[in-house]
C-alpha positions in Angstrom: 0.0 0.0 0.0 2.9 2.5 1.0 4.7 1.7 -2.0 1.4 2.0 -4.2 1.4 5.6 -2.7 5.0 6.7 -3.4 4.8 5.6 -6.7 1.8 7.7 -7.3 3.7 10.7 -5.5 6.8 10.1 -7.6 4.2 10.1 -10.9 2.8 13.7 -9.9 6.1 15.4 -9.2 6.9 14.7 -12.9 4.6 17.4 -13.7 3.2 20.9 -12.5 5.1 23.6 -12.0 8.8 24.1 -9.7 6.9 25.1 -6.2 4.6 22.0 -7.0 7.0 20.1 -7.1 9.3 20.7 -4.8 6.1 20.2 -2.1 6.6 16.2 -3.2 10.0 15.8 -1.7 9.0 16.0 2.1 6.2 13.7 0.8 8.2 11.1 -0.5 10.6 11.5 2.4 7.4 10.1 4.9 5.8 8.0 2.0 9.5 5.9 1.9 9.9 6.5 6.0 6.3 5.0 6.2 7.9 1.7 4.6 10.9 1.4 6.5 9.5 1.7 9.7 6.6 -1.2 8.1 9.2 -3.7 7.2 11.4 -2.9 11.0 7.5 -3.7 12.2 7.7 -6.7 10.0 11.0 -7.8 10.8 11.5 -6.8 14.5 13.8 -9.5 15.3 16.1 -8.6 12.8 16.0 -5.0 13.8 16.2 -5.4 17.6 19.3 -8.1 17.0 21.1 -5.3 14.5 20.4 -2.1 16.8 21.9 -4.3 19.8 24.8 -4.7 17.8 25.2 -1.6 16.6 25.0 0.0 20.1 27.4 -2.7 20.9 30.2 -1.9 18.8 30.2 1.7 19.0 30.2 1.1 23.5 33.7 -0.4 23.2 35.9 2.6 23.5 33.5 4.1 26.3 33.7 0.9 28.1 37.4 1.0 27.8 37.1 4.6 29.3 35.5 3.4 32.2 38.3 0.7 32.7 40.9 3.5 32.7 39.8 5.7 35.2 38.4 3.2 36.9 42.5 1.9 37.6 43.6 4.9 38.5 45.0 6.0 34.8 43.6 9.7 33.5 43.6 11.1 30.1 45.8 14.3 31.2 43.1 17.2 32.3 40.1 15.5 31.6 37.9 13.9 34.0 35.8 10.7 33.0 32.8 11.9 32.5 34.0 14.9 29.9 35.9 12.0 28.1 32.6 9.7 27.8 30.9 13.4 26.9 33.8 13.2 23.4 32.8 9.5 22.9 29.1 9.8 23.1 28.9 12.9 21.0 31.6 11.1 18.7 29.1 8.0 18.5 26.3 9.7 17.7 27.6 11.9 15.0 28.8 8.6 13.2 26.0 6.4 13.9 23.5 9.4 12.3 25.9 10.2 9.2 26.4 5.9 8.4 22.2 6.2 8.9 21.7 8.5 6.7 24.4 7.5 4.0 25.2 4.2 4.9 22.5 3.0 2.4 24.3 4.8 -0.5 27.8 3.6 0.5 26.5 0.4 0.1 24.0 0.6 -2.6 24.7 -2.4 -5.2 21.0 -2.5 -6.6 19.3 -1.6 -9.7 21.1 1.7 -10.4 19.0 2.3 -13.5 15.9 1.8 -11.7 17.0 4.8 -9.4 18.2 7.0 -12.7 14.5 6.6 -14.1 12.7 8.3 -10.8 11.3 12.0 -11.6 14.3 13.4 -8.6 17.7 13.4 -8.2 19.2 10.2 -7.7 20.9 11.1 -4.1 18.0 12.7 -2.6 16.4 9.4 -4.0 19.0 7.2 -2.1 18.6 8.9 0.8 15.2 8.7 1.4 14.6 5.2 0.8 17.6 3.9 2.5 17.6 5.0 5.7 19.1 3.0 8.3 16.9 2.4 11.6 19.2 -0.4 13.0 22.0 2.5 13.6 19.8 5.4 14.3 18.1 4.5 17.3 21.3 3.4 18.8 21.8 7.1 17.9 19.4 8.5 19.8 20.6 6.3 22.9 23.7 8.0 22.8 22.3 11.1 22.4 21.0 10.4 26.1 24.3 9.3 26.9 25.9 13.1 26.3 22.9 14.5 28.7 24.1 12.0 31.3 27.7 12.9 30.6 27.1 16.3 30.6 24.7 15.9 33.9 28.4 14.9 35.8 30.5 17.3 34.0 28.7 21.0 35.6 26.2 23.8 33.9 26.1 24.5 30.0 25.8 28.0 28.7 23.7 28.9 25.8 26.5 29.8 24.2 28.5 27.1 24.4 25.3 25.1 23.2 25.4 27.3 20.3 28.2 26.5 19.5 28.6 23.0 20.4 25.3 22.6 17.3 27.5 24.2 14.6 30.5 22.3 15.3 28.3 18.8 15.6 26.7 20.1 12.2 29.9 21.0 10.7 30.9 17.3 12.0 27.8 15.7 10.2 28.4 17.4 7.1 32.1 16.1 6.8 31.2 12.9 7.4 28.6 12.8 4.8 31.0 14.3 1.9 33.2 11.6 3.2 30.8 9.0 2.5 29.2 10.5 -0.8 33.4 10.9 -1.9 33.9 6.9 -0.9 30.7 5.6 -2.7 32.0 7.4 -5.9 35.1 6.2 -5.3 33.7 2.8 -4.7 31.7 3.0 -7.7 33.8 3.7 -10.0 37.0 0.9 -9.0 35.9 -2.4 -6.9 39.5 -1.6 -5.7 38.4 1.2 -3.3 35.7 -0.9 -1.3 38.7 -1.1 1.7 38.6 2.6 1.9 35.8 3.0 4.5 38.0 0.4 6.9 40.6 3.3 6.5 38.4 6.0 7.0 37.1 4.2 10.2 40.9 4.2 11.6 41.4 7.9 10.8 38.2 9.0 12.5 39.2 7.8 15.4 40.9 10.5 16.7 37.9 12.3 16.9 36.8 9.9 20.0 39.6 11.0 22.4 40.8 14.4 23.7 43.0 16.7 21.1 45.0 17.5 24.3 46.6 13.8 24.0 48.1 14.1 20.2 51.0 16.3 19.4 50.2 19.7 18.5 50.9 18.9 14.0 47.9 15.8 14.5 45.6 18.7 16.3 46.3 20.9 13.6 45.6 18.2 10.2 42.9 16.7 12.0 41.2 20.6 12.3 41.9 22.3 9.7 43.1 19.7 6.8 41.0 16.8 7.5 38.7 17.7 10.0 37.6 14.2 11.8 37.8 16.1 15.7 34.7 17.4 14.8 33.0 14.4 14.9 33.3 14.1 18.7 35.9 16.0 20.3 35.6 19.8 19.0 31.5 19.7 19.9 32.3 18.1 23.5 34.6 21.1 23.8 32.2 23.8 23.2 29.3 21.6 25.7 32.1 22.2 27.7 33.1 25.8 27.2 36.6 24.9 25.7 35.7 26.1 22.2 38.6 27.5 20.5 39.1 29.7 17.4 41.2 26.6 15.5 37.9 24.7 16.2 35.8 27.2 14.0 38.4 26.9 11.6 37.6 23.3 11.1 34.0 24.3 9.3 35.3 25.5 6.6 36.9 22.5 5.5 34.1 20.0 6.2 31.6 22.5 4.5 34.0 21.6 1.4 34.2 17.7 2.0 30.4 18.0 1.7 30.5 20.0 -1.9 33.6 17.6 -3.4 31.1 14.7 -1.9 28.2 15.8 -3.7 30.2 16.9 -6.7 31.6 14.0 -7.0 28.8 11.4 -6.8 27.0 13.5 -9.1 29.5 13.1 -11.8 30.0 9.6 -11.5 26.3 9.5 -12.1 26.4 11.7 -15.1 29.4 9.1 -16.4 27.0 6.4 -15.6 23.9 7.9 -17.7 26.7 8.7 -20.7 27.1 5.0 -20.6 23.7 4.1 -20.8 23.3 6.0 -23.9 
């Protein structure tokens, strides 16, 4: 029945005029939302079983944390609960960007099928591949960061300001990264162990910048900006925002236009073939 109706809302915004059909975007957006969340109903085993292990995987390095301090070691200046504050924010930035893109990272259907909608291909992708299984285990450790933040003292408006943009910023250079991957990915089956690497690099945005030498604080800010996926947000919760960390959106804003730009070319190659 959902599907019946998309179709029909995917028919209509063929025709009419530009602020018609721009109106049928949000409606496709709940018409596809309306069948994911019918087949998680359908399938609630396998969606409990792949949001347990989602939520899972992404708890090791705050369970790790938790060991630390709990021996007596310290990440220098930072008490646990600011460092679980980094990690949750961390896994919550990642876990919405891989929902939201995951589906085209690892699209390996009927690309043709996709080209003949009336809308562009990645809004397309988007819609209809959203991820449950790793957002809801986002949304869990978006309650982790107000626990976190609960044990670490007040937060200004300010610094909550702030704290938005950089998380933003954070989500929109995680998302060029992924768009920049799939076409990568696309294009050469030999780039499908690029995401492993991009996992690895990443990973110094789930510790404090304090504990790298001051060159890896400066290319993971302003070159290849991975702290804001965790660590420069935490900061600003915090009221630790500093002017390198605004200097970090800049260069994610542009991961997310070469992203873009560059999954829309490999599309365009992809239609030149077809003809």
């Amino acid at each position: 029945m959902h599907e019946s109706v998309l179709s029909e809302i995917e028919f209509n915004a063929q025709s009419g005029k530009l602020w018609v059909r721009m109106k049928r975007y949000p409606a496709i957006c709940v018409a596809s939302w309306k069948i994911m969340f019918a087949k998680t109903a359908a399938c609630r085993a396998d969606f409990v079983m792949g949001s347990i292990m989602n939520l899972a995987c992404s708890s090791i390095f705050p369970l790790v944390t938790v060991g630390i301090y709990r021996s007596g070691l310290t990440f220098p200046g930072y008490t646990m609960w600011q460092v679980l504050l980094i990690q949750s924010v961390y896994n919550m930035s990642n876990l919405t960007a891989s929902a939201l893109l995951g589906g085209v990272l690892r699209f390996s259907g009927n690309l043709e099928g996709v080209l003949l909608k009336p809308v562009p291909p990645l809004f397309y992708l988007i819609a209809v591949k959203l991820d449950p299984n790793r957002l809801i285990p986002a949304t869990g450790w978006l309650a982790m960061t107000a626990a976190a933040l609960a044990n670490t003292g007040s937060v200004t408006l300010g610094g909550f300001a702030q704290s938005v943009l950089l998380y933003l910023a954070g989500l929109a250079f995680l998302c060029g990264f992924f768009l920049i991957m799939a076409a990568l990915t696309f294009r050469s089956a030999g780039s499908s162990r690029l995401p492993e690497i991009f996992d690895s690099v990443k990973m110094f945005g789930n510790f404090p910048g304090s504990v790298f030498p001051k060159t890896i604080r400066v290319l993971t800010t302003s070159v290849i900006p991975v702290t804001l996926t965790g660590f420069l947000p935490a900061s600003a919760l915090l009221g630790n925002a500093e002017a390198l960390s605004f200097q970090a959106v800049a260069p994610s804003i542009l991961f997310l236009l070469l992203g873009i730009l560059a999954y829309s070319c490999i599309i365009r190659l992809h239609k030149g073939v077809g003809k």
